[in-house]
TORKOL-4160 file (C-alpha; in steps of 0.2 Angstrom, whole numbers, padded with zeros to 4 digits, m for minus):
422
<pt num="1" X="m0509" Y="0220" Z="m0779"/>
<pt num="2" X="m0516" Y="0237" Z="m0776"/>
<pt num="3" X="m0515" Y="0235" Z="m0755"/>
<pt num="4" X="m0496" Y="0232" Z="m0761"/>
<pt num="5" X="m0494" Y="0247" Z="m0770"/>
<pt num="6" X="m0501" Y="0257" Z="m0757"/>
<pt num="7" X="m0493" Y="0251" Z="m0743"/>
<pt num="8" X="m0476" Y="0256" Z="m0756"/>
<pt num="9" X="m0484" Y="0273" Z="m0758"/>
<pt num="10" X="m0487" Y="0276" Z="m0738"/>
<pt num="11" X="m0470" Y="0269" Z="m0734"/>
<pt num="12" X="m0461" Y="0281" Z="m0748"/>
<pt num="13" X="m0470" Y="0295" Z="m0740"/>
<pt num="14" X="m0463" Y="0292" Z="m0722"/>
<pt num="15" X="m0446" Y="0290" Z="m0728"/>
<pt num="16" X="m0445" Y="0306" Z="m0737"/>
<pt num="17" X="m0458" Y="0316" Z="m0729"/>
<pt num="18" X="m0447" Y="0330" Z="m0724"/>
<pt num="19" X="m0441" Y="0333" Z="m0744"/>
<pt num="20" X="m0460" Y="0331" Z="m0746"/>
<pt num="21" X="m0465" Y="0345" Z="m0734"/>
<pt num="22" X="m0450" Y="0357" Z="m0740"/>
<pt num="23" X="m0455" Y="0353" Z="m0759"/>
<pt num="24" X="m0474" Y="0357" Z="m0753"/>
<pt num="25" X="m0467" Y="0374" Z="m0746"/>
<pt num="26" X="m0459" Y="0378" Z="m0761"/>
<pt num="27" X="m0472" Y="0374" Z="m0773"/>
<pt num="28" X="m0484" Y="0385" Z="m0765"/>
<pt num="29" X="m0472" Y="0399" Z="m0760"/>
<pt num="30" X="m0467" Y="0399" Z="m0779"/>
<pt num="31" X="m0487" Y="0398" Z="m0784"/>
<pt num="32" X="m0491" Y="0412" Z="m0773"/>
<pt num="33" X="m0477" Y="0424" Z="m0777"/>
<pt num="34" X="m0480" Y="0420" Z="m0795"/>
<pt num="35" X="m0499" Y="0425" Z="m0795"/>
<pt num="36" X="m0495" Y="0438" Z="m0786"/>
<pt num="37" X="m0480" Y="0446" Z="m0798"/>
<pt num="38" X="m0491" Y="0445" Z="m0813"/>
<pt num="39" X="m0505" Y="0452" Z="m0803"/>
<pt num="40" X="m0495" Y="0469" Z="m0797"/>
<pt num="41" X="m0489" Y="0472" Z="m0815"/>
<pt num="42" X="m0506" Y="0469" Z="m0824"/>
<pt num="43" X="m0505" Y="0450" Z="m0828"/>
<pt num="44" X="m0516" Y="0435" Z="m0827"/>
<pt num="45" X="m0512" Y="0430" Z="m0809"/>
<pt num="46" X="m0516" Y="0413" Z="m0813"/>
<pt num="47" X="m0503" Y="0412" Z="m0829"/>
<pt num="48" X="m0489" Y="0418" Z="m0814"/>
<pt num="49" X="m0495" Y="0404" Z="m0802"/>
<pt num="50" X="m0494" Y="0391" Z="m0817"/>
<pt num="51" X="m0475" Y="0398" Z="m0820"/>
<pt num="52" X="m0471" Y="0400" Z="m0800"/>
<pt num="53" X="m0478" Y="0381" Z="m0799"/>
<pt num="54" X="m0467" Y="0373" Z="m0811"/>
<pt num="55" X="m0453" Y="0384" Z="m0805"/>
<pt num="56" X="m0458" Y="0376" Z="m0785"/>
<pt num="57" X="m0458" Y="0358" Z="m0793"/>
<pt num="58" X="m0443" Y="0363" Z="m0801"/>
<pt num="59" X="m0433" Y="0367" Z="m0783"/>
<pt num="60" X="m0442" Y="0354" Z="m0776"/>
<pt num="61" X="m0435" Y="0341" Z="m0787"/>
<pt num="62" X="m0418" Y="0348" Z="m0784"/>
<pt num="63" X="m0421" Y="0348" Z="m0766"/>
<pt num="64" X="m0424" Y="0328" Z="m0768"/>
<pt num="65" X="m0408" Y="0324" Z="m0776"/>
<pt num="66" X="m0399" Y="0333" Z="m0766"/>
<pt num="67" X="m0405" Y="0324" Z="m0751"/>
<pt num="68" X="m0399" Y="0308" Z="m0762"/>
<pt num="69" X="m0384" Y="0315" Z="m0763"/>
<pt num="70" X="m0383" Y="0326" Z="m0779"/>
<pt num="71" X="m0372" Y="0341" Z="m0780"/>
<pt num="72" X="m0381" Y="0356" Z="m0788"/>
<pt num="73" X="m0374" Y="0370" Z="m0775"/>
<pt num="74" X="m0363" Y="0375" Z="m0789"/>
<pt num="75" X="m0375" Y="0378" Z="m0802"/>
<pt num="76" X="m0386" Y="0386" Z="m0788"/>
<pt num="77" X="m0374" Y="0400" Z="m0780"/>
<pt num="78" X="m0371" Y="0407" Z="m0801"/>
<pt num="79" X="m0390" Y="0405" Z="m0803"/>
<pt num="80" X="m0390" Y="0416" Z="m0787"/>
<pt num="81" X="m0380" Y="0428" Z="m0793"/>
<pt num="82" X="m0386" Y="0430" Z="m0809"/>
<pt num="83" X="m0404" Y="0433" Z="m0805"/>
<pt num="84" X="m0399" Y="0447" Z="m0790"/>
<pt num="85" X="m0387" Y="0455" Z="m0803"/>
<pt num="86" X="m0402" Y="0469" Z="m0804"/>
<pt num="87" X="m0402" Y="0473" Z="m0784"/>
<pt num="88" X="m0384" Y="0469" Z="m0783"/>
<pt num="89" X="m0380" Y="0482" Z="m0798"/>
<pt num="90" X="m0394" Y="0496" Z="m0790"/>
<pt num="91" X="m0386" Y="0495" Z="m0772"/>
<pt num="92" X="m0368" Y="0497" Z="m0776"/>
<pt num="93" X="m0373" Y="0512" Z="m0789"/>
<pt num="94" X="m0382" Y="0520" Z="m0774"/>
<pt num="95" X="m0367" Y="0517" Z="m0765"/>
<pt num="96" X="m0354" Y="0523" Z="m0777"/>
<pt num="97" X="m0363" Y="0540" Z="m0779"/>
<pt num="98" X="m0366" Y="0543" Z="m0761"/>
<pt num="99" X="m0346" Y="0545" Z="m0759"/>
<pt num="100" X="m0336" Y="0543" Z="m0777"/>
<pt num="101" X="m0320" Y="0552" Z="m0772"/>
<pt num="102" X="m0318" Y="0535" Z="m0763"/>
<pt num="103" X="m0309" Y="0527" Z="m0777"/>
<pt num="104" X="m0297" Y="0541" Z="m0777"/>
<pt num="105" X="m0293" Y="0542" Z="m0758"/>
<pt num="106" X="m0287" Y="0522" Z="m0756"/>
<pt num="107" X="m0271" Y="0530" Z="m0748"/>
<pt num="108" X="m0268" Y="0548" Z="m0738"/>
<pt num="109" X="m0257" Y="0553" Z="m0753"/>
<pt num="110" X="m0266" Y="0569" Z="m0750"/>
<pt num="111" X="m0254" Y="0584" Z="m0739"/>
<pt num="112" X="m0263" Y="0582" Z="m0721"/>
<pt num="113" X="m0265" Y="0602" Z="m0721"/>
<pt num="114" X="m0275" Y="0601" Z="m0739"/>
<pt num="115" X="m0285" Y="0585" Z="m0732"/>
<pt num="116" X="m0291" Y="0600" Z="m0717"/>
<pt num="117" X="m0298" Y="0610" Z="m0734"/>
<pt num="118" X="m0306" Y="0593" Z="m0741"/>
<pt num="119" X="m0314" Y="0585" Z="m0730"/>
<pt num="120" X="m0328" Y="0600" Z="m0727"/>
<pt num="121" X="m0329" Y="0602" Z="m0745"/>
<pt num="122" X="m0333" Y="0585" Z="m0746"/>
<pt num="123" X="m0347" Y="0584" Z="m0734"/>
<pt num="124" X="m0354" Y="0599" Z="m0743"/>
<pt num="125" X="m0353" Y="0589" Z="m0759"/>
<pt num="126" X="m0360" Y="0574" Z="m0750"/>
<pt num="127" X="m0376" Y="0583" Z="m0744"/>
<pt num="128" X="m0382" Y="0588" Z="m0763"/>
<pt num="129" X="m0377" Y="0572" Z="m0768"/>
<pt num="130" X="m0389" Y="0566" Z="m0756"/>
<pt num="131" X="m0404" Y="0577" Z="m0760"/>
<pt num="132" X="m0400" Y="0568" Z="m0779"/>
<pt num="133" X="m0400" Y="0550" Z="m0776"/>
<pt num="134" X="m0417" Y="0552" Z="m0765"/>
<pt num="135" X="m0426" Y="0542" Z="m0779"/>
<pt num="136" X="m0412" Y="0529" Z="m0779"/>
<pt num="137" X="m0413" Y="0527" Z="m0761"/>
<pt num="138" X="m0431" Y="0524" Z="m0761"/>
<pt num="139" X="m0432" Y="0510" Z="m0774"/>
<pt num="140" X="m0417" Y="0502" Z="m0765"/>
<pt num="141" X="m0426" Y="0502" Z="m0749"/>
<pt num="142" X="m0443" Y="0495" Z="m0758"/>
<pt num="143" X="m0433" Y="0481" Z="m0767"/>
<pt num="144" X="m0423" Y="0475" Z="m0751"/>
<pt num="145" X="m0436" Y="0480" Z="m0736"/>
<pt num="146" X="m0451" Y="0473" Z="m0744"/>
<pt num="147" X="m0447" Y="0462" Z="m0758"/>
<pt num="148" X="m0435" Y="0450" Z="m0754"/>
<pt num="149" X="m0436" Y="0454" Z="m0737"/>
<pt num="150" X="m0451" Y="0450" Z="m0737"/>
<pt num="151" X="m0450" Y="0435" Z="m0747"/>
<pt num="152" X="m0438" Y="0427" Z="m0737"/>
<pt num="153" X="m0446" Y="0431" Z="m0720"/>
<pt num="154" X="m0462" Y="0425" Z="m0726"/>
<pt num="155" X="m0454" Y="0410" Z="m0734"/>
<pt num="156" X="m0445" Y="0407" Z="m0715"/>
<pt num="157" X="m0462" Y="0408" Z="m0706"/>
<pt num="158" X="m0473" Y="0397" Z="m0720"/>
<pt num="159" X="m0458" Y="0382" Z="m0719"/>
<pt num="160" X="m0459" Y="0383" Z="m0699"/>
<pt num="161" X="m0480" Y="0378" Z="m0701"/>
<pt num="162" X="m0477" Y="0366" Z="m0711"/>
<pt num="163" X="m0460" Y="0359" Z="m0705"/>
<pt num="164" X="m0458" Y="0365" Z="m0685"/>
<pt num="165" X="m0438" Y="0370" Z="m0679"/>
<pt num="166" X="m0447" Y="0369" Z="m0660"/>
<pt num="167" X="m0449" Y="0352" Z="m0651"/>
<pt num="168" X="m0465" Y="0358" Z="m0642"/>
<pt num="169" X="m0472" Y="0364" Z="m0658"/>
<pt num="170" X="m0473" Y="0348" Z="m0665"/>
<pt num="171" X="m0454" Y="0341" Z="m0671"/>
<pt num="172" X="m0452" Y="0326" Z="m0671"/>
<pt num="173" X="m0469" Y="0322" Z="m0668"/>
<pt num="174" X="m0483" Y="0318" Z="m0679"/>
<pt num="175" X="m0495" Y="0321" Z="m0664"/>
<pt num="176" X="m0490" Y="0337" Z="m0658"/>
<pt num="177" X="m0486" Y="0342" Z="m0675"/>
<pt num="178" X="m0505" Y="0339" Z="m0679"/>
<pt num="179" X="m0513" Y="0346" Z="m0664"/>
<pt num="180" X="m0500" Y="0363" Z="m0665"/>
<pt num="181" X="m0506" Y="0365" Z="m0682"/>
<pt num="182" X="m0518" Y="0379" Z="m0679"/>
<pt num="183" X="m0506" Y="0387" Z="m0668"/>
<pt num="184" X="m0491" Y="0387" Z="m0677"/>
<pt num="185" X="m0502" Y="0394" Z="m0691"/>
<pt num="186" X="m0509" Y="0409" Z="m0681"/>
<pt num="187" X="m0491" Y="0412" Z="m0674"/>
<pt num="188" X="m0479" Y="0413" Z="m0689"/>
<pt num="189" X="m0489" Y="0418" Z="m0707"/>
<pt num="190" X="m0503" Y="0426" Z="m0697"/>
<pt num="191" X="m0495" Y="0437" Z="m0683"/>
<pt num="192" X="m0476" Y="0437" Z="m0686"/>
<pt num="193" X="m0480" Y="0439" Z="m0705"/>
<pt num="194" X="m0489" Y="0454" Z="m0702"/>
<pt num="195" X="m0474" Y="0460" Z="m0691"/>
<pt num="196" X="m0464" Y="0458" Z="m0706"/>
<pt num="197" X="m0474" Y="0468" Z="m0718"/>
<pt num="198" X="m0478" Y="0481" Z="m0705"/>
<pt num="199" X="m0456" Y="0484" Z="m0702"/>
<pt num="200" X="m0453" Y="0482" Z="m0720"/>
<pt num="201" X="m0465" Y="0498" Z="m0725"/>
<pt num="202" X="m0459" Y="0508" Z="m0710"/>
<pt num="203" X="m0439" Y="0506" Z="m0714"/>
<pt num="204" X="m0444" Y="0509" Z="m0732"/>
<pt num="205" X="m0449" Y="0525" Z="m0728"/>
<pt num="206" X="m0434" Y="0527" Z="m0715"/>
<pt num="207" X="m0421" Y="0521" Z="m0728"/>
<pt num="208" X="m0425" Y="0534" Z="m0740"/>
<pt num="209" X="m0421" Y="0548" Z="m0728"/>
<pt num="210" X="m0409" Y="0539" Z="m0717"/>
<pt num="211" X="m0395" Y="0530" Z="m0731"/>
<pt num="212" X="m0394" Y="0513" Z="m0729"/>
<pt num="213" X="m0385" Y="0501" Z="m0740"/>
<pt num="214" X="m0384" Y="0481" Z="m0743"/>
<pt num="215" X="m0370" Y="0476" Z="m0738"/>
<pt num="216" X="m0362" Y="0456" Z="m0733"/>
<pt num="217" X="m0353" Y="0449" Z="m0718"/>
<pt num="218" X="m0345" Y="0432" Z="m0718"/>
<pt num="219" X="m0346" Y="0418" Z="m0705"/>
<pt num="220" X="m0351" Y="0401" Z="m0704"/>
<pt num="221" X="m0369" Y="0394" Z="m0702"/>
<pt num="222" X="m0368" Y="0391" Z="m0680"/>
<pt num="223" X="m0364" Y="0410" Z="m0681"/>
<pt num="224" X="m0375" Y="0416" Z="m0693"/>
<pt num="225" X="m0392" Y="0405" Z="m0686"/>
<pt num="226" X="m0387" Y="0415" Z="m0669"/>
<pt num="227" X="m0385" Y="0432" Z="m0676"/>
<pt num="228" X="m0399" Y="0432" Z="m0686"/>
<pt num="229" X="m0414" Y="0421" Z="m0677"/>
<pt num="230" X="m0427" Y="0426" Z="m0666"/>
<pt num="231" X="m0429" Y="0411" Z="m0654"/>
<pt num="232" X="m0416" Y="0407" Z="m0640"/>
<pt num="233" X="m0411" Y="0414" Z="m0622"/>
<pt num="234" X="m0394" Y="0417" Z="m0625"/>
<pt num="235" X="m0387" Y="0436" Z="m0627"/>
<pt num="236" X="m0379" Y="0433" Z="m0641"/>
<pt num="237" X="m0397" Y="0426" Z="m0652"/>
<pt num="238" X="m0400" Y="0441" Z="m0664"/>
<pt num="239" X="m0386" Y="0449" Z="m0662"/>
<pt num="240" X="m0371" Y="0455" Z="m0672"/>
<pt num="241" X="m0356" Y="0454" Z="m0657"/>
<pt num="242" X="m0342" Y="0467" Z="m0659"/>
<pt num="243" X="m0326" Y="0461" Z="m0664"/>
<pt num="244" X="m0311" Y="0461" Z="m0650"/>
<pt num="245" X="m0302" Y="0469" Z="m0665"/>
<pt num="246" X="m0297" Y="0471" Z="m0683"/>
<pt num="247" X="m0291" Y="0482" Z="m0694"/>
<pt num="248" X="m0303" Y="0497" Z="m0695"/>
<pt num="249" X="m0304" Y="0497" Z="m0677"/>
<pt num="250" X="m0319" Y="0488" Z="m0664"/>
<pt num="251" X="m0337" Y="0485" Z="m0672"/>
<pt num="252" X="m0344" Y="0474" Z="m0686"/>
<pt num="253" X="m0337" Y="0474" Z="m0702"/>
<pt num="254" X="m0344" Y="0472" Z="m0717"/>
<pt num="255" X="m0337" Y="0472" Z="m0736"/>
<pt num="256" X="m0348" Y="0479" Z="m0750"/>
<pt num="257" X="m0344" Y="0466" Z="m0761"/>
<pt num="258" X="m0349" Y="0448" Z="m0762"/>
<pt num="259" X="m0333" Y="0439" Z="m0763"/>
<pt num="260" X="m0326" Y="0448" Z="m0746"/>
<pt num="261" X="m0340" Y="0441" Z="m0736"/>
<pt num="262" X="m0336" Y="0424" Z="m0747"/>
<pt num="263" X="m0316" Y="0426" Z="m0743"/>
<pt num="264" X="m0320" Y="0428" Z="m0723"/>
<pt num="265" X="m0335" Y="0414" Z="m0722"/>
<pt num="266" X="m0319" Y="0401" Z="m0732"/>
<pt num="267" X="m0307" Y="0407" Z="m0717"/>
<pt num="268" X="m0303" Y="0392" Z="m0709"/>
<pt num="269" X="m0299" Y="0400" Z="m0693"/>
<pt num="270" X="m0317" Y="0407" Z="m0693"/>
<pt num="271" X="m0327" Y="0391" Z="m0702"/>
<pt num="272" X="m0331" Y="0381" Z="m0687"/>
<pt num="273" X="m0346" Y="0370" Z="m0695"/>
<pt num="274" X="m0342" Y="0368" Z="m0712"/>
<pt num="275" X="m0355" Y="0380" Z="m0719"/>
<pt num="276" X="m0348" Y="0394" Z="m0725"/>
<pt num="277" X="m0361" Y="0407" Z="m0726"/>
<pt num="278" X="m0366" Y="0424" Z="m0729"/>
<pt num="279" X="m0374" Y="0437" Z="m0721"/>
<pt num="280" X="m0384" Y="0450" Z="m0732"/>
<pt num="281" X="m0389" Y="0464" Z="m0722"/>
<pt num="282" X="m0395" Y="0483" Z="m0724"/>
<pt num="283" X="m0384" Y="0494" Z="m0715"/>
<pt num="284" X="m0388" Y="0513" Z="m0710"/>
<pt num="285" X="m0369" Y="0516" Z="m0711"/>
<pt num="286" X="m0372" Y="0535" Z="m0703"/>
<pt num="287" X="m0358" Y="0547" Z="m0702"/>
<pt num="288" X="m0343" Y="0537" Z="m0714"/>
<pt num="289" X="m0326" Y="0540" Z="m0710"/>
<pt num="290" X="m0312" Y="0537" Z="m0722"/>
<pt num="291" X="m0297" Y="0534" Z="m0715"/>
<pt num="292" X="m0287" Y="0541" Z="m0731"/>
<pt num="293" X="m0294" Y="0559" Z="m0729"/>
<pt num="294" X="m0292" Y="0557" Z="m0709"/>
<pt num="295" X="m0275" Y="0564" Z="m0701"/>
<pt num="296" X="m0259" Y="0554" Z="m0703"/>
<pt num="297" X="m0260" Y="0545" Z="m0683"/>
<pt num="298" X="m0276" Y="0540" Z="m0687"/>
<pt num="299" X="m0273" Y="0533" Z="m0705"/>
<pt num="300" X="m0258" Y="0524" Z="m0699"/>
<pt num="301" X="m0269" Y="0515" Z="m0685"/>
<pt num="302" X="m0277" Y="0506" Z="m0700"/>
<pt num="303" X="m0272" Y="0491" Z="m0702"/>
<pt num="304" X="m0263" Y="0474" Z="m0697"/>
<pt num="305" X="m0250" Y="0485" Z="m0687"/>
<pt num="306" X="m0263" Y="0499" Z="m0681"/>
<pt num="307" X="m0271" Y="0501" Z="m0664"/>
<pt num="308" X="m0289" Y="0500" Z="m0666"/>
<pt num="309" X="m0292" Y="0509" Z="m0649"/>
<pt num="310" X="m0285" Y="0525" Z="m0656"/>
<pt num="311" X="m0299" Y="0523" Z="m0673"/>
<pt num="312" X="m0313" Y="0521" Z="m0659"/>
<pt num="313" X="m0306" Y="0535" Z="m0649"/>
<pt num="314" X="m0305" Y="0546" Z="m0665"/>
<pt num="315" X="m0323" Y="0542" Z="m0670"/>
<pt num="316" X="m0331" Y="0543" Z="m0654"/>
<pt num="317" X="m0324" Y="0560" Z="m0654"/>
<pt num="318" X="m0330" Y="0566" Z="m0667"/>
<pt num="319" X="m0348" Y="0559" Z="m0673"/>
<pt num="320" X="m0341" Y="0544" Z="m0683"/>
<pt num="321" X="m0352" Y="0528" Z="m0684"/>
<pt num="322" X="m0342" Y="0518" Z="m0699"/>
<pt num="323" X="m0324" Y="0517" Z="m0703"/>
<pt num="324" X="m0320" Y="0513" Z="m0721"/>
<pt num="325" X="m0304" Y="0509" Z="m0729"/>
<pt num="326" X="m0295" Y="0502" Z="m0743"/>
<pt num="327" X="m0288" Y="0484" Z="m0737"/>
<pt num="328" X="m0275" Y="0486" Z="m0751"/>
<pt num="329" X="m0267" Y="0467" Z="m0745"/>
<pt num="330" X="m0286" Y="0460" Z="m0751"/>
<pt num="331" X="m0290" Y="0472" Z="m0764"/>
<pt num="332" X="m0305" Y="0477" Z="m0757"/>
<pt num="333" X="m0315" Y="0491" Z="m0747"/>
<pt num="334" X="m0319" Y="0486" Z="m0728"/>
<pt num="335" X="m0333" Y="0493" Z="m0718"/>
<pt num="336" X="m0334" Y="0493" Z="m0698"/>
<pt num="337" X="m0348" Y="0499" Z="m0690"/>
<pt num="338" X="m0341" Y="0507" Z="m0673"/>
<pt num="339" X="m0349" Y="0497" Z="m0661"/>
<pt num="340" X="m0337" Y="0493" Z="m0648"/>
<pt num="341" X="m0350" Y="0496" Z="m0632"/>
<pt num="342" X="m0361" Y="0483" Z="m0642"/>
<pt num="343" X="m0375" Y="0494" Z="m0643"/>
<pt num="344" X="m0383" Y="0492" Z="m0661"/>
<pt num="345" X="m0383" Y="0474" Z="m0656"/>
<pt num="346" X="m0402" Y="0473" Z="m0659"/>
<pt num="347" X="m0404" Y="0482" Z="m0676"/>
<pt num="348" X="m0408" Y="0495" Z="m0683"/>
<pt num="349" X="m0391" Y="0500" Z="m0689"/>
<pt num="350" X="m0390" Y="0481" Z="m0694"/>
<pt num="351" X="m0404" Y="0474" Z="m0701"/>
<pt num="352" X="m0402" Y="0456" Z="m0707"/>
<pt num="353" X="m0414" Y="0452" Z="m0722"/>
<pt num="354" X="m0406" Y="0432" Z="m0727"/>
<pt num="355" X="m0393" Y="0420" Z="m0725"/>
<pt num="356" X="m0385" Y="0413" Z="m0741"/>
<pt num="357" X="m0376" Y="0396" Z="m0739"/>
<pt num="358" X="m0362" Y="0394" Z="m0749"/>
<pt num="359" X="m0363" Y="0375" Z="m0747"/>
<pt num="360" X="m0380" Y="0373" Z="m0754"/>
<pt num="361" X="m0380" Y="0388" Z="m0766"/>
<pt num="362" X="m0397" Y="0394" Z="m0759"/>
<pt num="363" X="m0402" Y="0405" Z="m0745"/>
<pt num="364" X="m0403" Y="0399" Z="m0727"/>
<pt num="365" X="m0419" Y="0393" Z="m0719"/>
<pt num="366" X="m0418" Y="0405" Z="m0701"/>
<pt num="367" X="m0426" Y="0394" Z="m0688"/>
<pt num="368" X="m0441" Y="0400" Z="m0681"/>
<pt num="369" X="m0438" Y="0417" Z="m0694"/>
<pt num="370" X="m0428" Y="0432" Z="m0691"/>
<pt num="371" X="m0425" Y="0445" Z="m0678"/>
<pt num="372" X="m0437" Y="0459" Z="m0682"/>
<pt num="373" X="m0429" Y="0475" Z="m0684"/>
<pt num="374" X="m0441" Y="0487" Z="m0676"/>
<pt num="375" X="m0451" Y="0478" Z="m0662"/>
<pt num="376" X="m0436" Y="0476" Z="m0648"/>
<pt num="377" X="m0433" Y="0486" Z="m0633"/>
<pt num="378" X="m0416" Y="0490" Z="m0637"/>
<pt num="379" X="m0419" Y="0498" Z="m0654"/>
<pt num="380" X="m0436" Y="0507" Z="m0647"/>
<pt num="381" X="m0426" Y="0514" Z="m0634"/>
<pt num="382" X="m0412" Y="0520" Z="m0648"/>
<pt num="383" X="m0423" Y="0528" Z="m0659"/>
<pt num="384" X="m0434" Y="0538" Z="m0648"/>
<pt num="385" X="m0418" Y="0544" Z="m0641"/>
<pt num="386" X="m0415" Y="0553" Z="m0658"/>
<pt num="387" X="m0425" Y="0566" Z="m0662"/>
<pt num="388" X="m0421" Y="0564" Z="m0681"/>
<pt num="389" X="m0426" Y="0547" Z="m0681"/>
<pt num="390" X="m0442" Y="0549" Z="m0669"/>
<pt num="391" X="m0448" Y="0560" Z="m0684"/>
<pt num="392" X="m0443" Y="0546" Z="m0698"/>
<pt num="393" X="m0455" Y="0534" Z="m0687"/>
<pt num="394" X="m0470" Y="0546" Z="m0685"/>
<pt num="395" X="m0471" Y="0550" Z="m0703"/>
<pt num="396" X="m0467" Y="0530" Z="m0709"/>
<pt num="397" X="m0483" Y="0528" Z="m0696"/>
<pt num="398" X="m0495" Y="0539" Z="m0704"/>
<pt num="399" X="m0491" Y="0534" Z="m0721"/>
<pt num="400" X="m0495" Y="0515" Z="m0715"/>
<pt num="401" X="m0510" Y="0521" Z="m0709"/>
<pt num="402" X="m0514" Y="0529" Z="m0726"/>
<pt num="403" X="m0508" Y="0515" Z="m0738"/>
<pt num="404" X="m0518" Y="0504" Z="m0725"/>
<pt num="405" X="m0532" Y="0514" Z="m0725"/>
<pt num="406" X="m0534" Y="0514" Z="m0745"/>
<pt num="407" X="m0532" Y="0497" Z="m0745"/>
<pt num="408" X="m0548" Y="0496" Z="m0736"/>
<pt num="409" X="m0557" Y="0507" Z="m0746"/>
<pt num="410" X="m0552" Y="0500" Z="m0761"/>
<pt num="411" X="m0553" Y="0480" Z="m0755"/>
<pt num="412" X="m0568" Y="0477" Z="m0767"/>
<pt num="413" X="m0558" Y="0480" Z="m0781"/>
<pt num="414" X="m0541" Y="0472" Z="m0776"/>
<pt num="415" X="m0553" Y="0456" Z="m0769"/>
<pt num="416" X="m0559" Y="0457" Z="m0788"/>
<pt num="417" X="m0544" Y="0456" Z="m0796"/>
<pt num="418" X="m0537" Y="0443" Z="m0786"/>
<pt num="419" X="m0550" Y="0433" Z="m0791"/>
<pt num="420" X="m0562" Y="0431" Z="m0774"/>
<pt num="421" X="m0575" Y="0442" Z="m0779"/>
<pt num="422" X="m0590" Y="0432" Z="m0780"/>
């Protein structure tokens, strides 16, 4: 009887060990996030791994069901919202205050020889609105470049130990899966992870001089794997590709809110795998023009009728980088980042930080994990290239150093209160 009921055990194992490895993932992910909460803000870190454990067994019992065909992406996408109401709510008042006469100017009502008076006014007002929302900026850029950036990544690189998106590095293959073990281990969590934390505290510090928001693009998930991911051959991996048009001229459009990302990702002309997705990024939107305070040719190239050549040609002209305007037919704001030479392909203008899926009602698992933002050629070469930029990463560099350097000093105690002081 009990060789019987282990040879029901081992055989339940095999069948589902895939929900078994991705419940495993979540269980300690939770655990360790939990414990380390509660830690940061002066708790018991074992009460938060309790919590983030029963919250793991929780999604990994959902993640089950699912695979038995349950629907919970419903109840998932509002539990999404709900708990990113916070960020959500801190990045669009950071946004709002950075420009609020945008509400006003959804059309050029304005006479074009008074919009000639406004517009330097504006920038003026802009600059001391700038200097105020500093602190702003700077929680924004901890919350989204470390935190759930950070999470997420983390999360990508801990799922592909455990459960390999690679052939070679043991999928499909309990042998290779055991042997690459060590490896995969050393490679993702250990070296890439450390990547990840590294690029997070530098565009922390970049962010809060240099305005970046969070904003969303739609597309499906063939798209969004290839945009965002850091594996493949193919140009096109980790990159965002300009558009061969659109309405606010050539680049890569974004919408501030949620439901415009959701509304493009539905498109059935665009939805090509049945996996409507979203992708959250941080944007450094740069020098923001609005095509209701711009002269009447240019405002009336806006559009469905407009000819997006003449918006590049306007902006290139003058030092624009984003194009905004009020899609009145939607009801909503549109962002395009002028990128019609293709060259903030590899970010640091766009920097993914997660994939929803709409489908599922949780965020994406990124094969292999995403781009980075900072260690690429392209965005080196970008960067150093601009003096005020160069300065950001210096500075971003030597406070690393420090933070890393009083982390040292102080390792007894952290050790100590994480509980491995013996």
């Amino acid at each position: 009887m009990t060789t019987f009921i282990w040879i029901v055990i081992i055989l339940l194992i095999w069948i589902f060990h895939e929900q078994l490895i991705q419940g495993a993932v979540f269980i300690g992910f939770f655990a360790a996030i939990g414990a380390l909460l509660f830690w940061i803000f002066g708790g018991d870190a074992s009460t938060g791994a309790t919590i983030g454990f029963w919250f793991g067994v929780f999604i990994g019992i959902k993640v089950l069901m699912e695979s038995l065909g349950a629907e919970y992406s419903t109840i998932f996408e509002y539990a999404y919202y709900l708990l990113s109401l916070p960020l959500w709510f801190s990045n669009r008042l950071q946004h709002i205050l950075s420009e609020p006469w945008r509400y006003i100017f959804k059309t050029n009502w304005l006479g074009e020889s008074a919009r000639e008076v406004v517009r330097p006014t504006l920038f003026v007002i802009q600059i001391i609105l700038y200097v105020l929302i500093t602190p702003l900026r700077f929680v924004n850029a901890v919350c989204y470049n470390i935190i759930v950036y950070g999470v997420t990544e983390l999360y990508d690189l801990f799922f592909e130990v455990l459960q390999p998106s690679q052939h070679n590095e043991g999928r499909g293959s309990w042998w290779t899966w055991l042997y690459m073990f060590p490896v995969r281990l050393i490679h993702y969590p250990i070296f890439h992870g450390s990547l990840v934390l590294i690029e997070g505290f530098v565009w922390t510090v970049i962010d809060t001089f240099e305005p970046a928001v969070t904003l969303y693009h739609g597309t499906d998930l063939t798209a969004g794997q290839a945009i965002a991911r850091k594996i493949g051959t193919r140009w096109t991996d980790g990159t965002f590709t300009s558009s061969r048009g659109g309405w606010g001229g050539y680049g890569v459009y974004f919408g501030s809110r949620r439901n415009t990302a959701k509304g493009y990702a539905y498109d059935s002309w665009r939805l090509s795998d049945n996996n409507p997705v979203m992708i959250v990024c941080r944007v450094s939107l740069g020098t923001i023009l609005n095509y209701s305070l711009a002269p009447d040719y240019v405002y009336r190239n806006a559009g469905q009728y407009g000819d997006s050549a003449e918006l590049n040609k306007y902006a290139n002209k003058h030092g624009y980088t984003t194009g905004e305007w009020w899609n009145s037919r939607g009801g909503y704001w549109e962002f395009c980042l002028f990128d019609w030479q293709n060259r903030y392909n590899h970010p640091w203008r766009i920097r993914p930080i997660y994939v929803f899926n709409f489908r599922t009602g949780r965020a994406e698992h990124i094969e292999s994990g995403l781009r980075h933002w900072l260690f690429s050629k392209p965005v080196i070469n970008d960067i150093t290239n601009n003096a005020w930029l160069a300065t950001l990463l210096v500075v971003a560099v030597i406070a690393l150093f420090v933070f890393g350097y009083y982390l040292l000093d102080n390792w007894t105690l952290l050790t100590y209160r994480l509980g491995f002081y013996f």
